[in-house]
Phi, psi and omega in degrees: 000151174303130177260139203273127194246003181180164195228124197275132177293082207202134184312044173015112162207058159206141139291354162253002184274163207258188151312293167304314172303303192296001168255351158275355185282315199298305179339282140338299201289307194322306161294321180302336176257012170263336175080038173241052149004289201271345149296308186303078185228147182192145223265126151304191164251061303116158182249056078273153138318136168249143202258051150358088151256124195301329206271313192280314157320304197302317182305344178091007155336169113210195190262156165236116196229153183198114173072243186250009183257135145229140187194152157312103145226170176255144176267153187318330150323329218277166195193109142007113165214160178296163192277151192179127186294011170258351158304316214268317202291291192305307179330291194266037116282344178274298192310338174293303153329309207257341219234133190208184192296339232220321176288317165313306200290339186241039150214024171242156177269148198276165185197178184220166196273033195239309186248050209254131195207140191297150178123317223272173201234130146270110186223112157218052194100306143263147176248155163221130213267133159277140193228007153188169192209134141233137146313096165241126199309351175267342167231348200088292192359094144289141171230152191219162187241100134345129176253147155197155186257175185219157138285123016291168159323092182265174154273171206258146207265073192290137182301115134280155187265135186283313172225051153232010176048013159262148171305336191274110184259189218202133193264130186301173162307321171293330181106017158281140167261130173263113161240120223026233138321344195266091198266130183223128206301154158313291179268036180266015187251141181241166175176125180339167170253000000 
Protein backbone atom coordinates (compact mmCIF):
# COMPACT_ATOMS: atom_id res chain seq x y z
CA UNK A 1 0.00 0.00 0.00
CA UNK A 2 0.94 3.51 -0.56
CA UNK A 3 2.60 5.31 2.37
CA UNK A 4 1.75 8.76 3.41
CA UNK A 5 4.55 11.90 2.74
CA UNK A 6 2.68 14.88 3.62
CA UNK A 7 -0.48 16.02 5.08
CA UNK A 8 -2.95 18.26 3.68
CA UNK A 9 -4.15 21.29 6.04
CA UNK A 10 -7.91 21.27 5.99
CA UNK A 11 -9.76 20.36 9.40
CA UNK A 12 -11.14 17.04 10.26
CA UNK A 13 -15.12 17.70 11.09
CA UNK A 14 -16.79 14.57 11.50
CA UNK A 15 -15.38 11.69 13.30
CA UNK A 16 -17.20 9.72 10.54
CA UNK A 17 -15.97 11.31 7.70
CA UNK A 18 -14.51 8.74 5.05
CA UNK A 19 -12.64 9.02 1.86
CA UNK A 20 -15.21 10.77 -0.49
CA UNK A 21 -15.87 13.26 2.46
CA UNK A 22 -12.58 14.41 2.23
CA UNK A 23 -12.68 15.18 -1.17
CA UNK A 24 -16.16 16.89 -0.86
CA UNK A 25 -14.78 18.75 2.03
CA UNK A 26 -11.74 19.80 -0.35
CA UNK A 27 -14.03 20.32 -2.69
CA UNK A 28 -16.84 22.52 -0.88
CA UNK A 29 -13.99 24.62 0.79
CA UNK A 30 -12.50 24.76 -2.86
CA UNK A 31 -15.94 26.74 -4.57
CA UNK A 32 -16.46 28.39 -1.00
CA UNK A 33 -13.14 30.65 -1.35
CA UNK A 34 -13.97 31.47 -5.08
CA UNK A 35 -17.25 32.54 -3.84
CA UNK A 36 -19.30 30.00 -5.58
CA UNK A 37 -21.91 29.56 -3.15
CA UNK A 38 -24.74 28.32 -5.38
CA UNK A 39 -22.14 25.52 -6.86
CA UNK A 40 -21.67 23.82 -3.98
CA UNK A 41 -23.88 20.93 -3.94
CA UNK A 42 -23.99 17.19 -3.62
CA UNK A 43 -26.20 14.24 -4.30
CA UNK A 44 -27.66 12.02 -1.23
CA UNK A 45 -27.59 8.58 -1.49
CA UNK A 46 -31.41 8.06 -1.70
CA UNK A 47 -34.51 7.14 -3.57
CA UNK A 48 -35.52 9.94 -5.51
CA UNK A 49 -31.61 11.49 -5.74
CA UNK A 50 -31.58 14.36 -3.44
CA UNK A 51 -29.89 17.31 -4.50
CA UNK A 52 -28.23 18.82 -1.10
CA UNK A 53 -27.32 22.69 -1.74
CA UNK A 54 -25.06 24.87 0.38
CA UNK A 55 -27.40 27.90 -1.70
CA UNK A 56 -30.46 26.77 -0.31
CA UNK A 57 -29.07 25.65 3.42
CA UNK A 58 -27.64 29.69 3.43
CA UNK A 59 -32.04 30.24 3.42
CA UNK A 60 -31.88 29.08 6.37
CA UNK A 61 -33.95 25.61 5.23
CA UNK A 62 -32.84 22.19 6.70
CA UNK A 63 -33.46 18.68 6.29
CA UNK A 64 -36.40 16.53 7.35
CA UNK A 65 -35.30 13.11 6.80
CA UNK A 66 -37.53 10.12 7.87
CA UNK A 67 -36.69 6.63 6.37
CA UNK A 68 -35.53 7.04 2.65
CA UNK A 69 -37.72 10.70 2.32
CA UNK A 70 -35.56 13.97 2.45
CA UNK A 71 -36.92 17.19 1.53
CA UNK A 72 -36.29 20.80 2.77
CA UNK A 73 -38.04 22.54 5.47
CA UNK A 74 -38.03 25.80 7.64
CA UNK A 75 -37.90 25.66 11.02
CA UNK A 76 -39.94 27.97 13.39
CA UNK A 77 -36.30 29.47 14.05
CA UNK A 78 -35.05 29.43 10.63
CA UNK A 79 -33.29 32.20 9.32
CA UNK A 80 -31.29 33.58 5.96
CA UNK A 81 -27.50 33.75 7.07
CA UNK A 82 -24.24 34.94 5.04
CA UNK A 83 -22.39 32.38 3.72
CA UNK A 84 -19.41 31.47 6.34
CA UNK A 85 -17.15 28.65 7.26
CA UNK A 86 -18.81 27.80 10.05
CA UNK A 87 -22.16 27.50 7.85
CA UNK A 88 -20.23 25.32 5.12
CA UNK A 89 -18.85 23.39 8.30
CA UNK A 90 -22.63 22.46 9.71
CA UNK A 91 -23.79 21.97 6.01
CA UNK A 92 -21.22 19.28 5.00
CA UNK A 93 -21.80 17.21 8.22
CA UNK A 94 -25.21 16.39 6.68
CA UNK A 95 -23.54 15.91 3.54
CA UNK A 96 -21.02 13.55 5.64
CA UNK A 97 -23.95 11.85 6.87
CA UNK A 98 -25.80 11.24 3.61
CA UNK A 99 -23.33 11.31 1.08
CA UNK A 100 -20.79 8.44 0.07
CA UNK A 101 -18.33 6.91 -2.28
CA UNK A 102 -21.56 5.45 -4.74
CA UNK A 103 -23.52 9.08 -4.37
CA UNK A 104 -20.00 11.16 -5.51
CA UNK A 105 -19.34 8.84 -8.16
CA UNK A 106 -23.21 9.26 -9.61
CA UNK A 107 -23.38 13.05 -9.68
CA UNK A 108 -19.28 13.51 -11.37
CA UNK A 109 -18.74 13.08 -15.09
CA UNK A 110 -17.23 10.04 -16.31
CA UNK A 111 -13.43 10.64 -17.46
CA UNK A 112 -10.46 7.91 -18.35
CA UNK A 113 -6.91 7.85 -16.96
CA UNK A 114 -5.89 8.82 -20.90
CA UNK A 115 -7.17 12.34 -19.89
CA UNK A 116 -6.25 12.23 -16.03
CA UNK A 117 -6.22 15.84 -14.75
CA UNK A 118 -5.61 17.34 -11.53
CA UNK A 119 -8.88 17.48 -9.61
CA UNK A 120 -9.84 14.24 -10.97
CA UNK A 121 -11.38 11.25 -8.62
CA UNK A 122 -10.27 7.16 -8.93
CA UNK A 123 -13.46 6.45 -7.19
CA UNK A 124 -14.45 2.45 -6.64
CA UNK A 125 -15.70 2.35 -3.53
CA UNK A 126 -12.83 4.16 -1.87
CA UNK A 127 -11.91 7.30 -3.52
CA UNK A 128 -8.70 9.33 -4.16
CA UNK A 129 -7.86 12.90 -5.59
CA UNK A 130 -5.43 13.80 -8.11
CA UNK A 131 -3.62 16.71 -6.89
CA UNK A 132 -0.73 17.39 -10.17
CA UNK A 133 -0.12 15.23 -13.54
CA UNK A 134 3.12 15.67 -15.39
CA UNK A 135 3.85 14.58 -18.68
CA UNK A 136 6.65 13.23 -21.02
CA UNK A 137 6.78 14.62 -24.09
CA UNK A 138 9.02 12.07 -25.21
CA UNK A 139 7.46 8.94 -24.29
CA UNK A 140 4.06 10.04 -23.06
CA UNK A 141 4.67 8.18 -19.85
CA UNK A 142 2.02 10.05 -17.26
CA UNK A 143 2.85 10.55 -13.54
CA UNK A 144 0.25 12.28 -11.29
CA UNK A 145 0.77 12.86 -7.45
CA UNK A 146 -2.63 11.53 -5.21
CA UNK A 147 -4.34 12.60 -2.08
CA UNK A 148 -6.69 10.48 -0.12
CA UNK A 149 -8.49 10.76 3.69
CA UNK A 150 -9.01 7.45 5.01
CA UNK A 151 -11.42 5.22 7.73
CA UNK A 152 -11.49 5.88 10.89
CA UNK A 153 -11.10 9.30 10.15
CA UNK A 154 -8.08 11.19 8.59
CA UNK A 155 -6.95 14.19 7.42
CA UNK A 156 -6.45 13.94 3.80
CA UNK A 157 -2.83 12.70 3.05
CA UNK A 158 -0.55 12.84 0.05
CA UNK A 159 0.30 9.07 -1.47
CA UNK A 160 3.99 7.98 -1.51
CA UNK A 161 4.73 5.23 -4.56
CA UNK A 162 6.19 2.62 -1.81
CA UNK A 163 9.06 1.76 -4.66
CA UNK A 164 10.30 4.63 -5.60
CA UNK A 165 9.73 6.43 -2.41
CA UNK A 166 8.57 9.40 -4.51
CA UNK A 167 5.38 11.22 -4.64
CA UNK A 168 5.00 10.31 -8.02
CA UNK A 169 2.78 7.49 -9.24
CA UNK A 170 2.65 6.21 -12.22
CA UNK A 171 -0.29 4.25 -14.45
CA UNK A 172 -0.06 0.17 -15.67
CA UNK A 173 0.12 -0.19 -19.13
CA UNK A 174 -3.49 -1.08 -19.22
CA UNK A 175 -4.24 2.08 -17.90
CA UNK A 176 -5.11 0.95 -14.09
CA UNK A 177 -3.92 2.49 -11.32
CA UNK A 178 -2.55 -0.04 -8.40
CA UNK A 179 -2.72 0.95 -5.23
CA UNK A 180 -1.94 -1.72 -2.66
CA UNK A 181 -4.66 -4.64 -2.88
CA UNK A 182 -6.94 -1.75 -4.81
CA UNK A 183 -6.81 -1.89 -8.98
CA UNK A 184 -9.13 0.84 -10.10
CA UNK A 185 -9.96 0.32 -13.75
CA UNK A 186 -8.76 2.84 -16.45
CA UNK A 187 -12.30 4.12 -16.74
CA UNK A 188 -12.73 4.35 -12.47
CA UNK A 189 -11.65 8.48 -13.06
CA UNK A 190 -14.33 10.83 -12.26
CA UNK A 191 -14.53 15.04 -12.17
CA UNK A 192 -16.23 17.59 -10.72
CA UNK A 193 -18.38 19.39 -14.29
Amino acid sequence: DASTVGVLDQALISKNQQSPDTIMWLYAEYLFEKGAYEEISFDFLVTPVFHFDYATWLTGQRLFVEGSKVEWVMPEDGKAEEPSMTSLRAYMIYVMMYANATSLKGQLSSATTDSLAVGDILIDGHAIIVMDVCVNEETGEKRFICAEGNTPATEMYILQNPETESVWLTLEEDGTFVKGDKVYSADAVRRFS
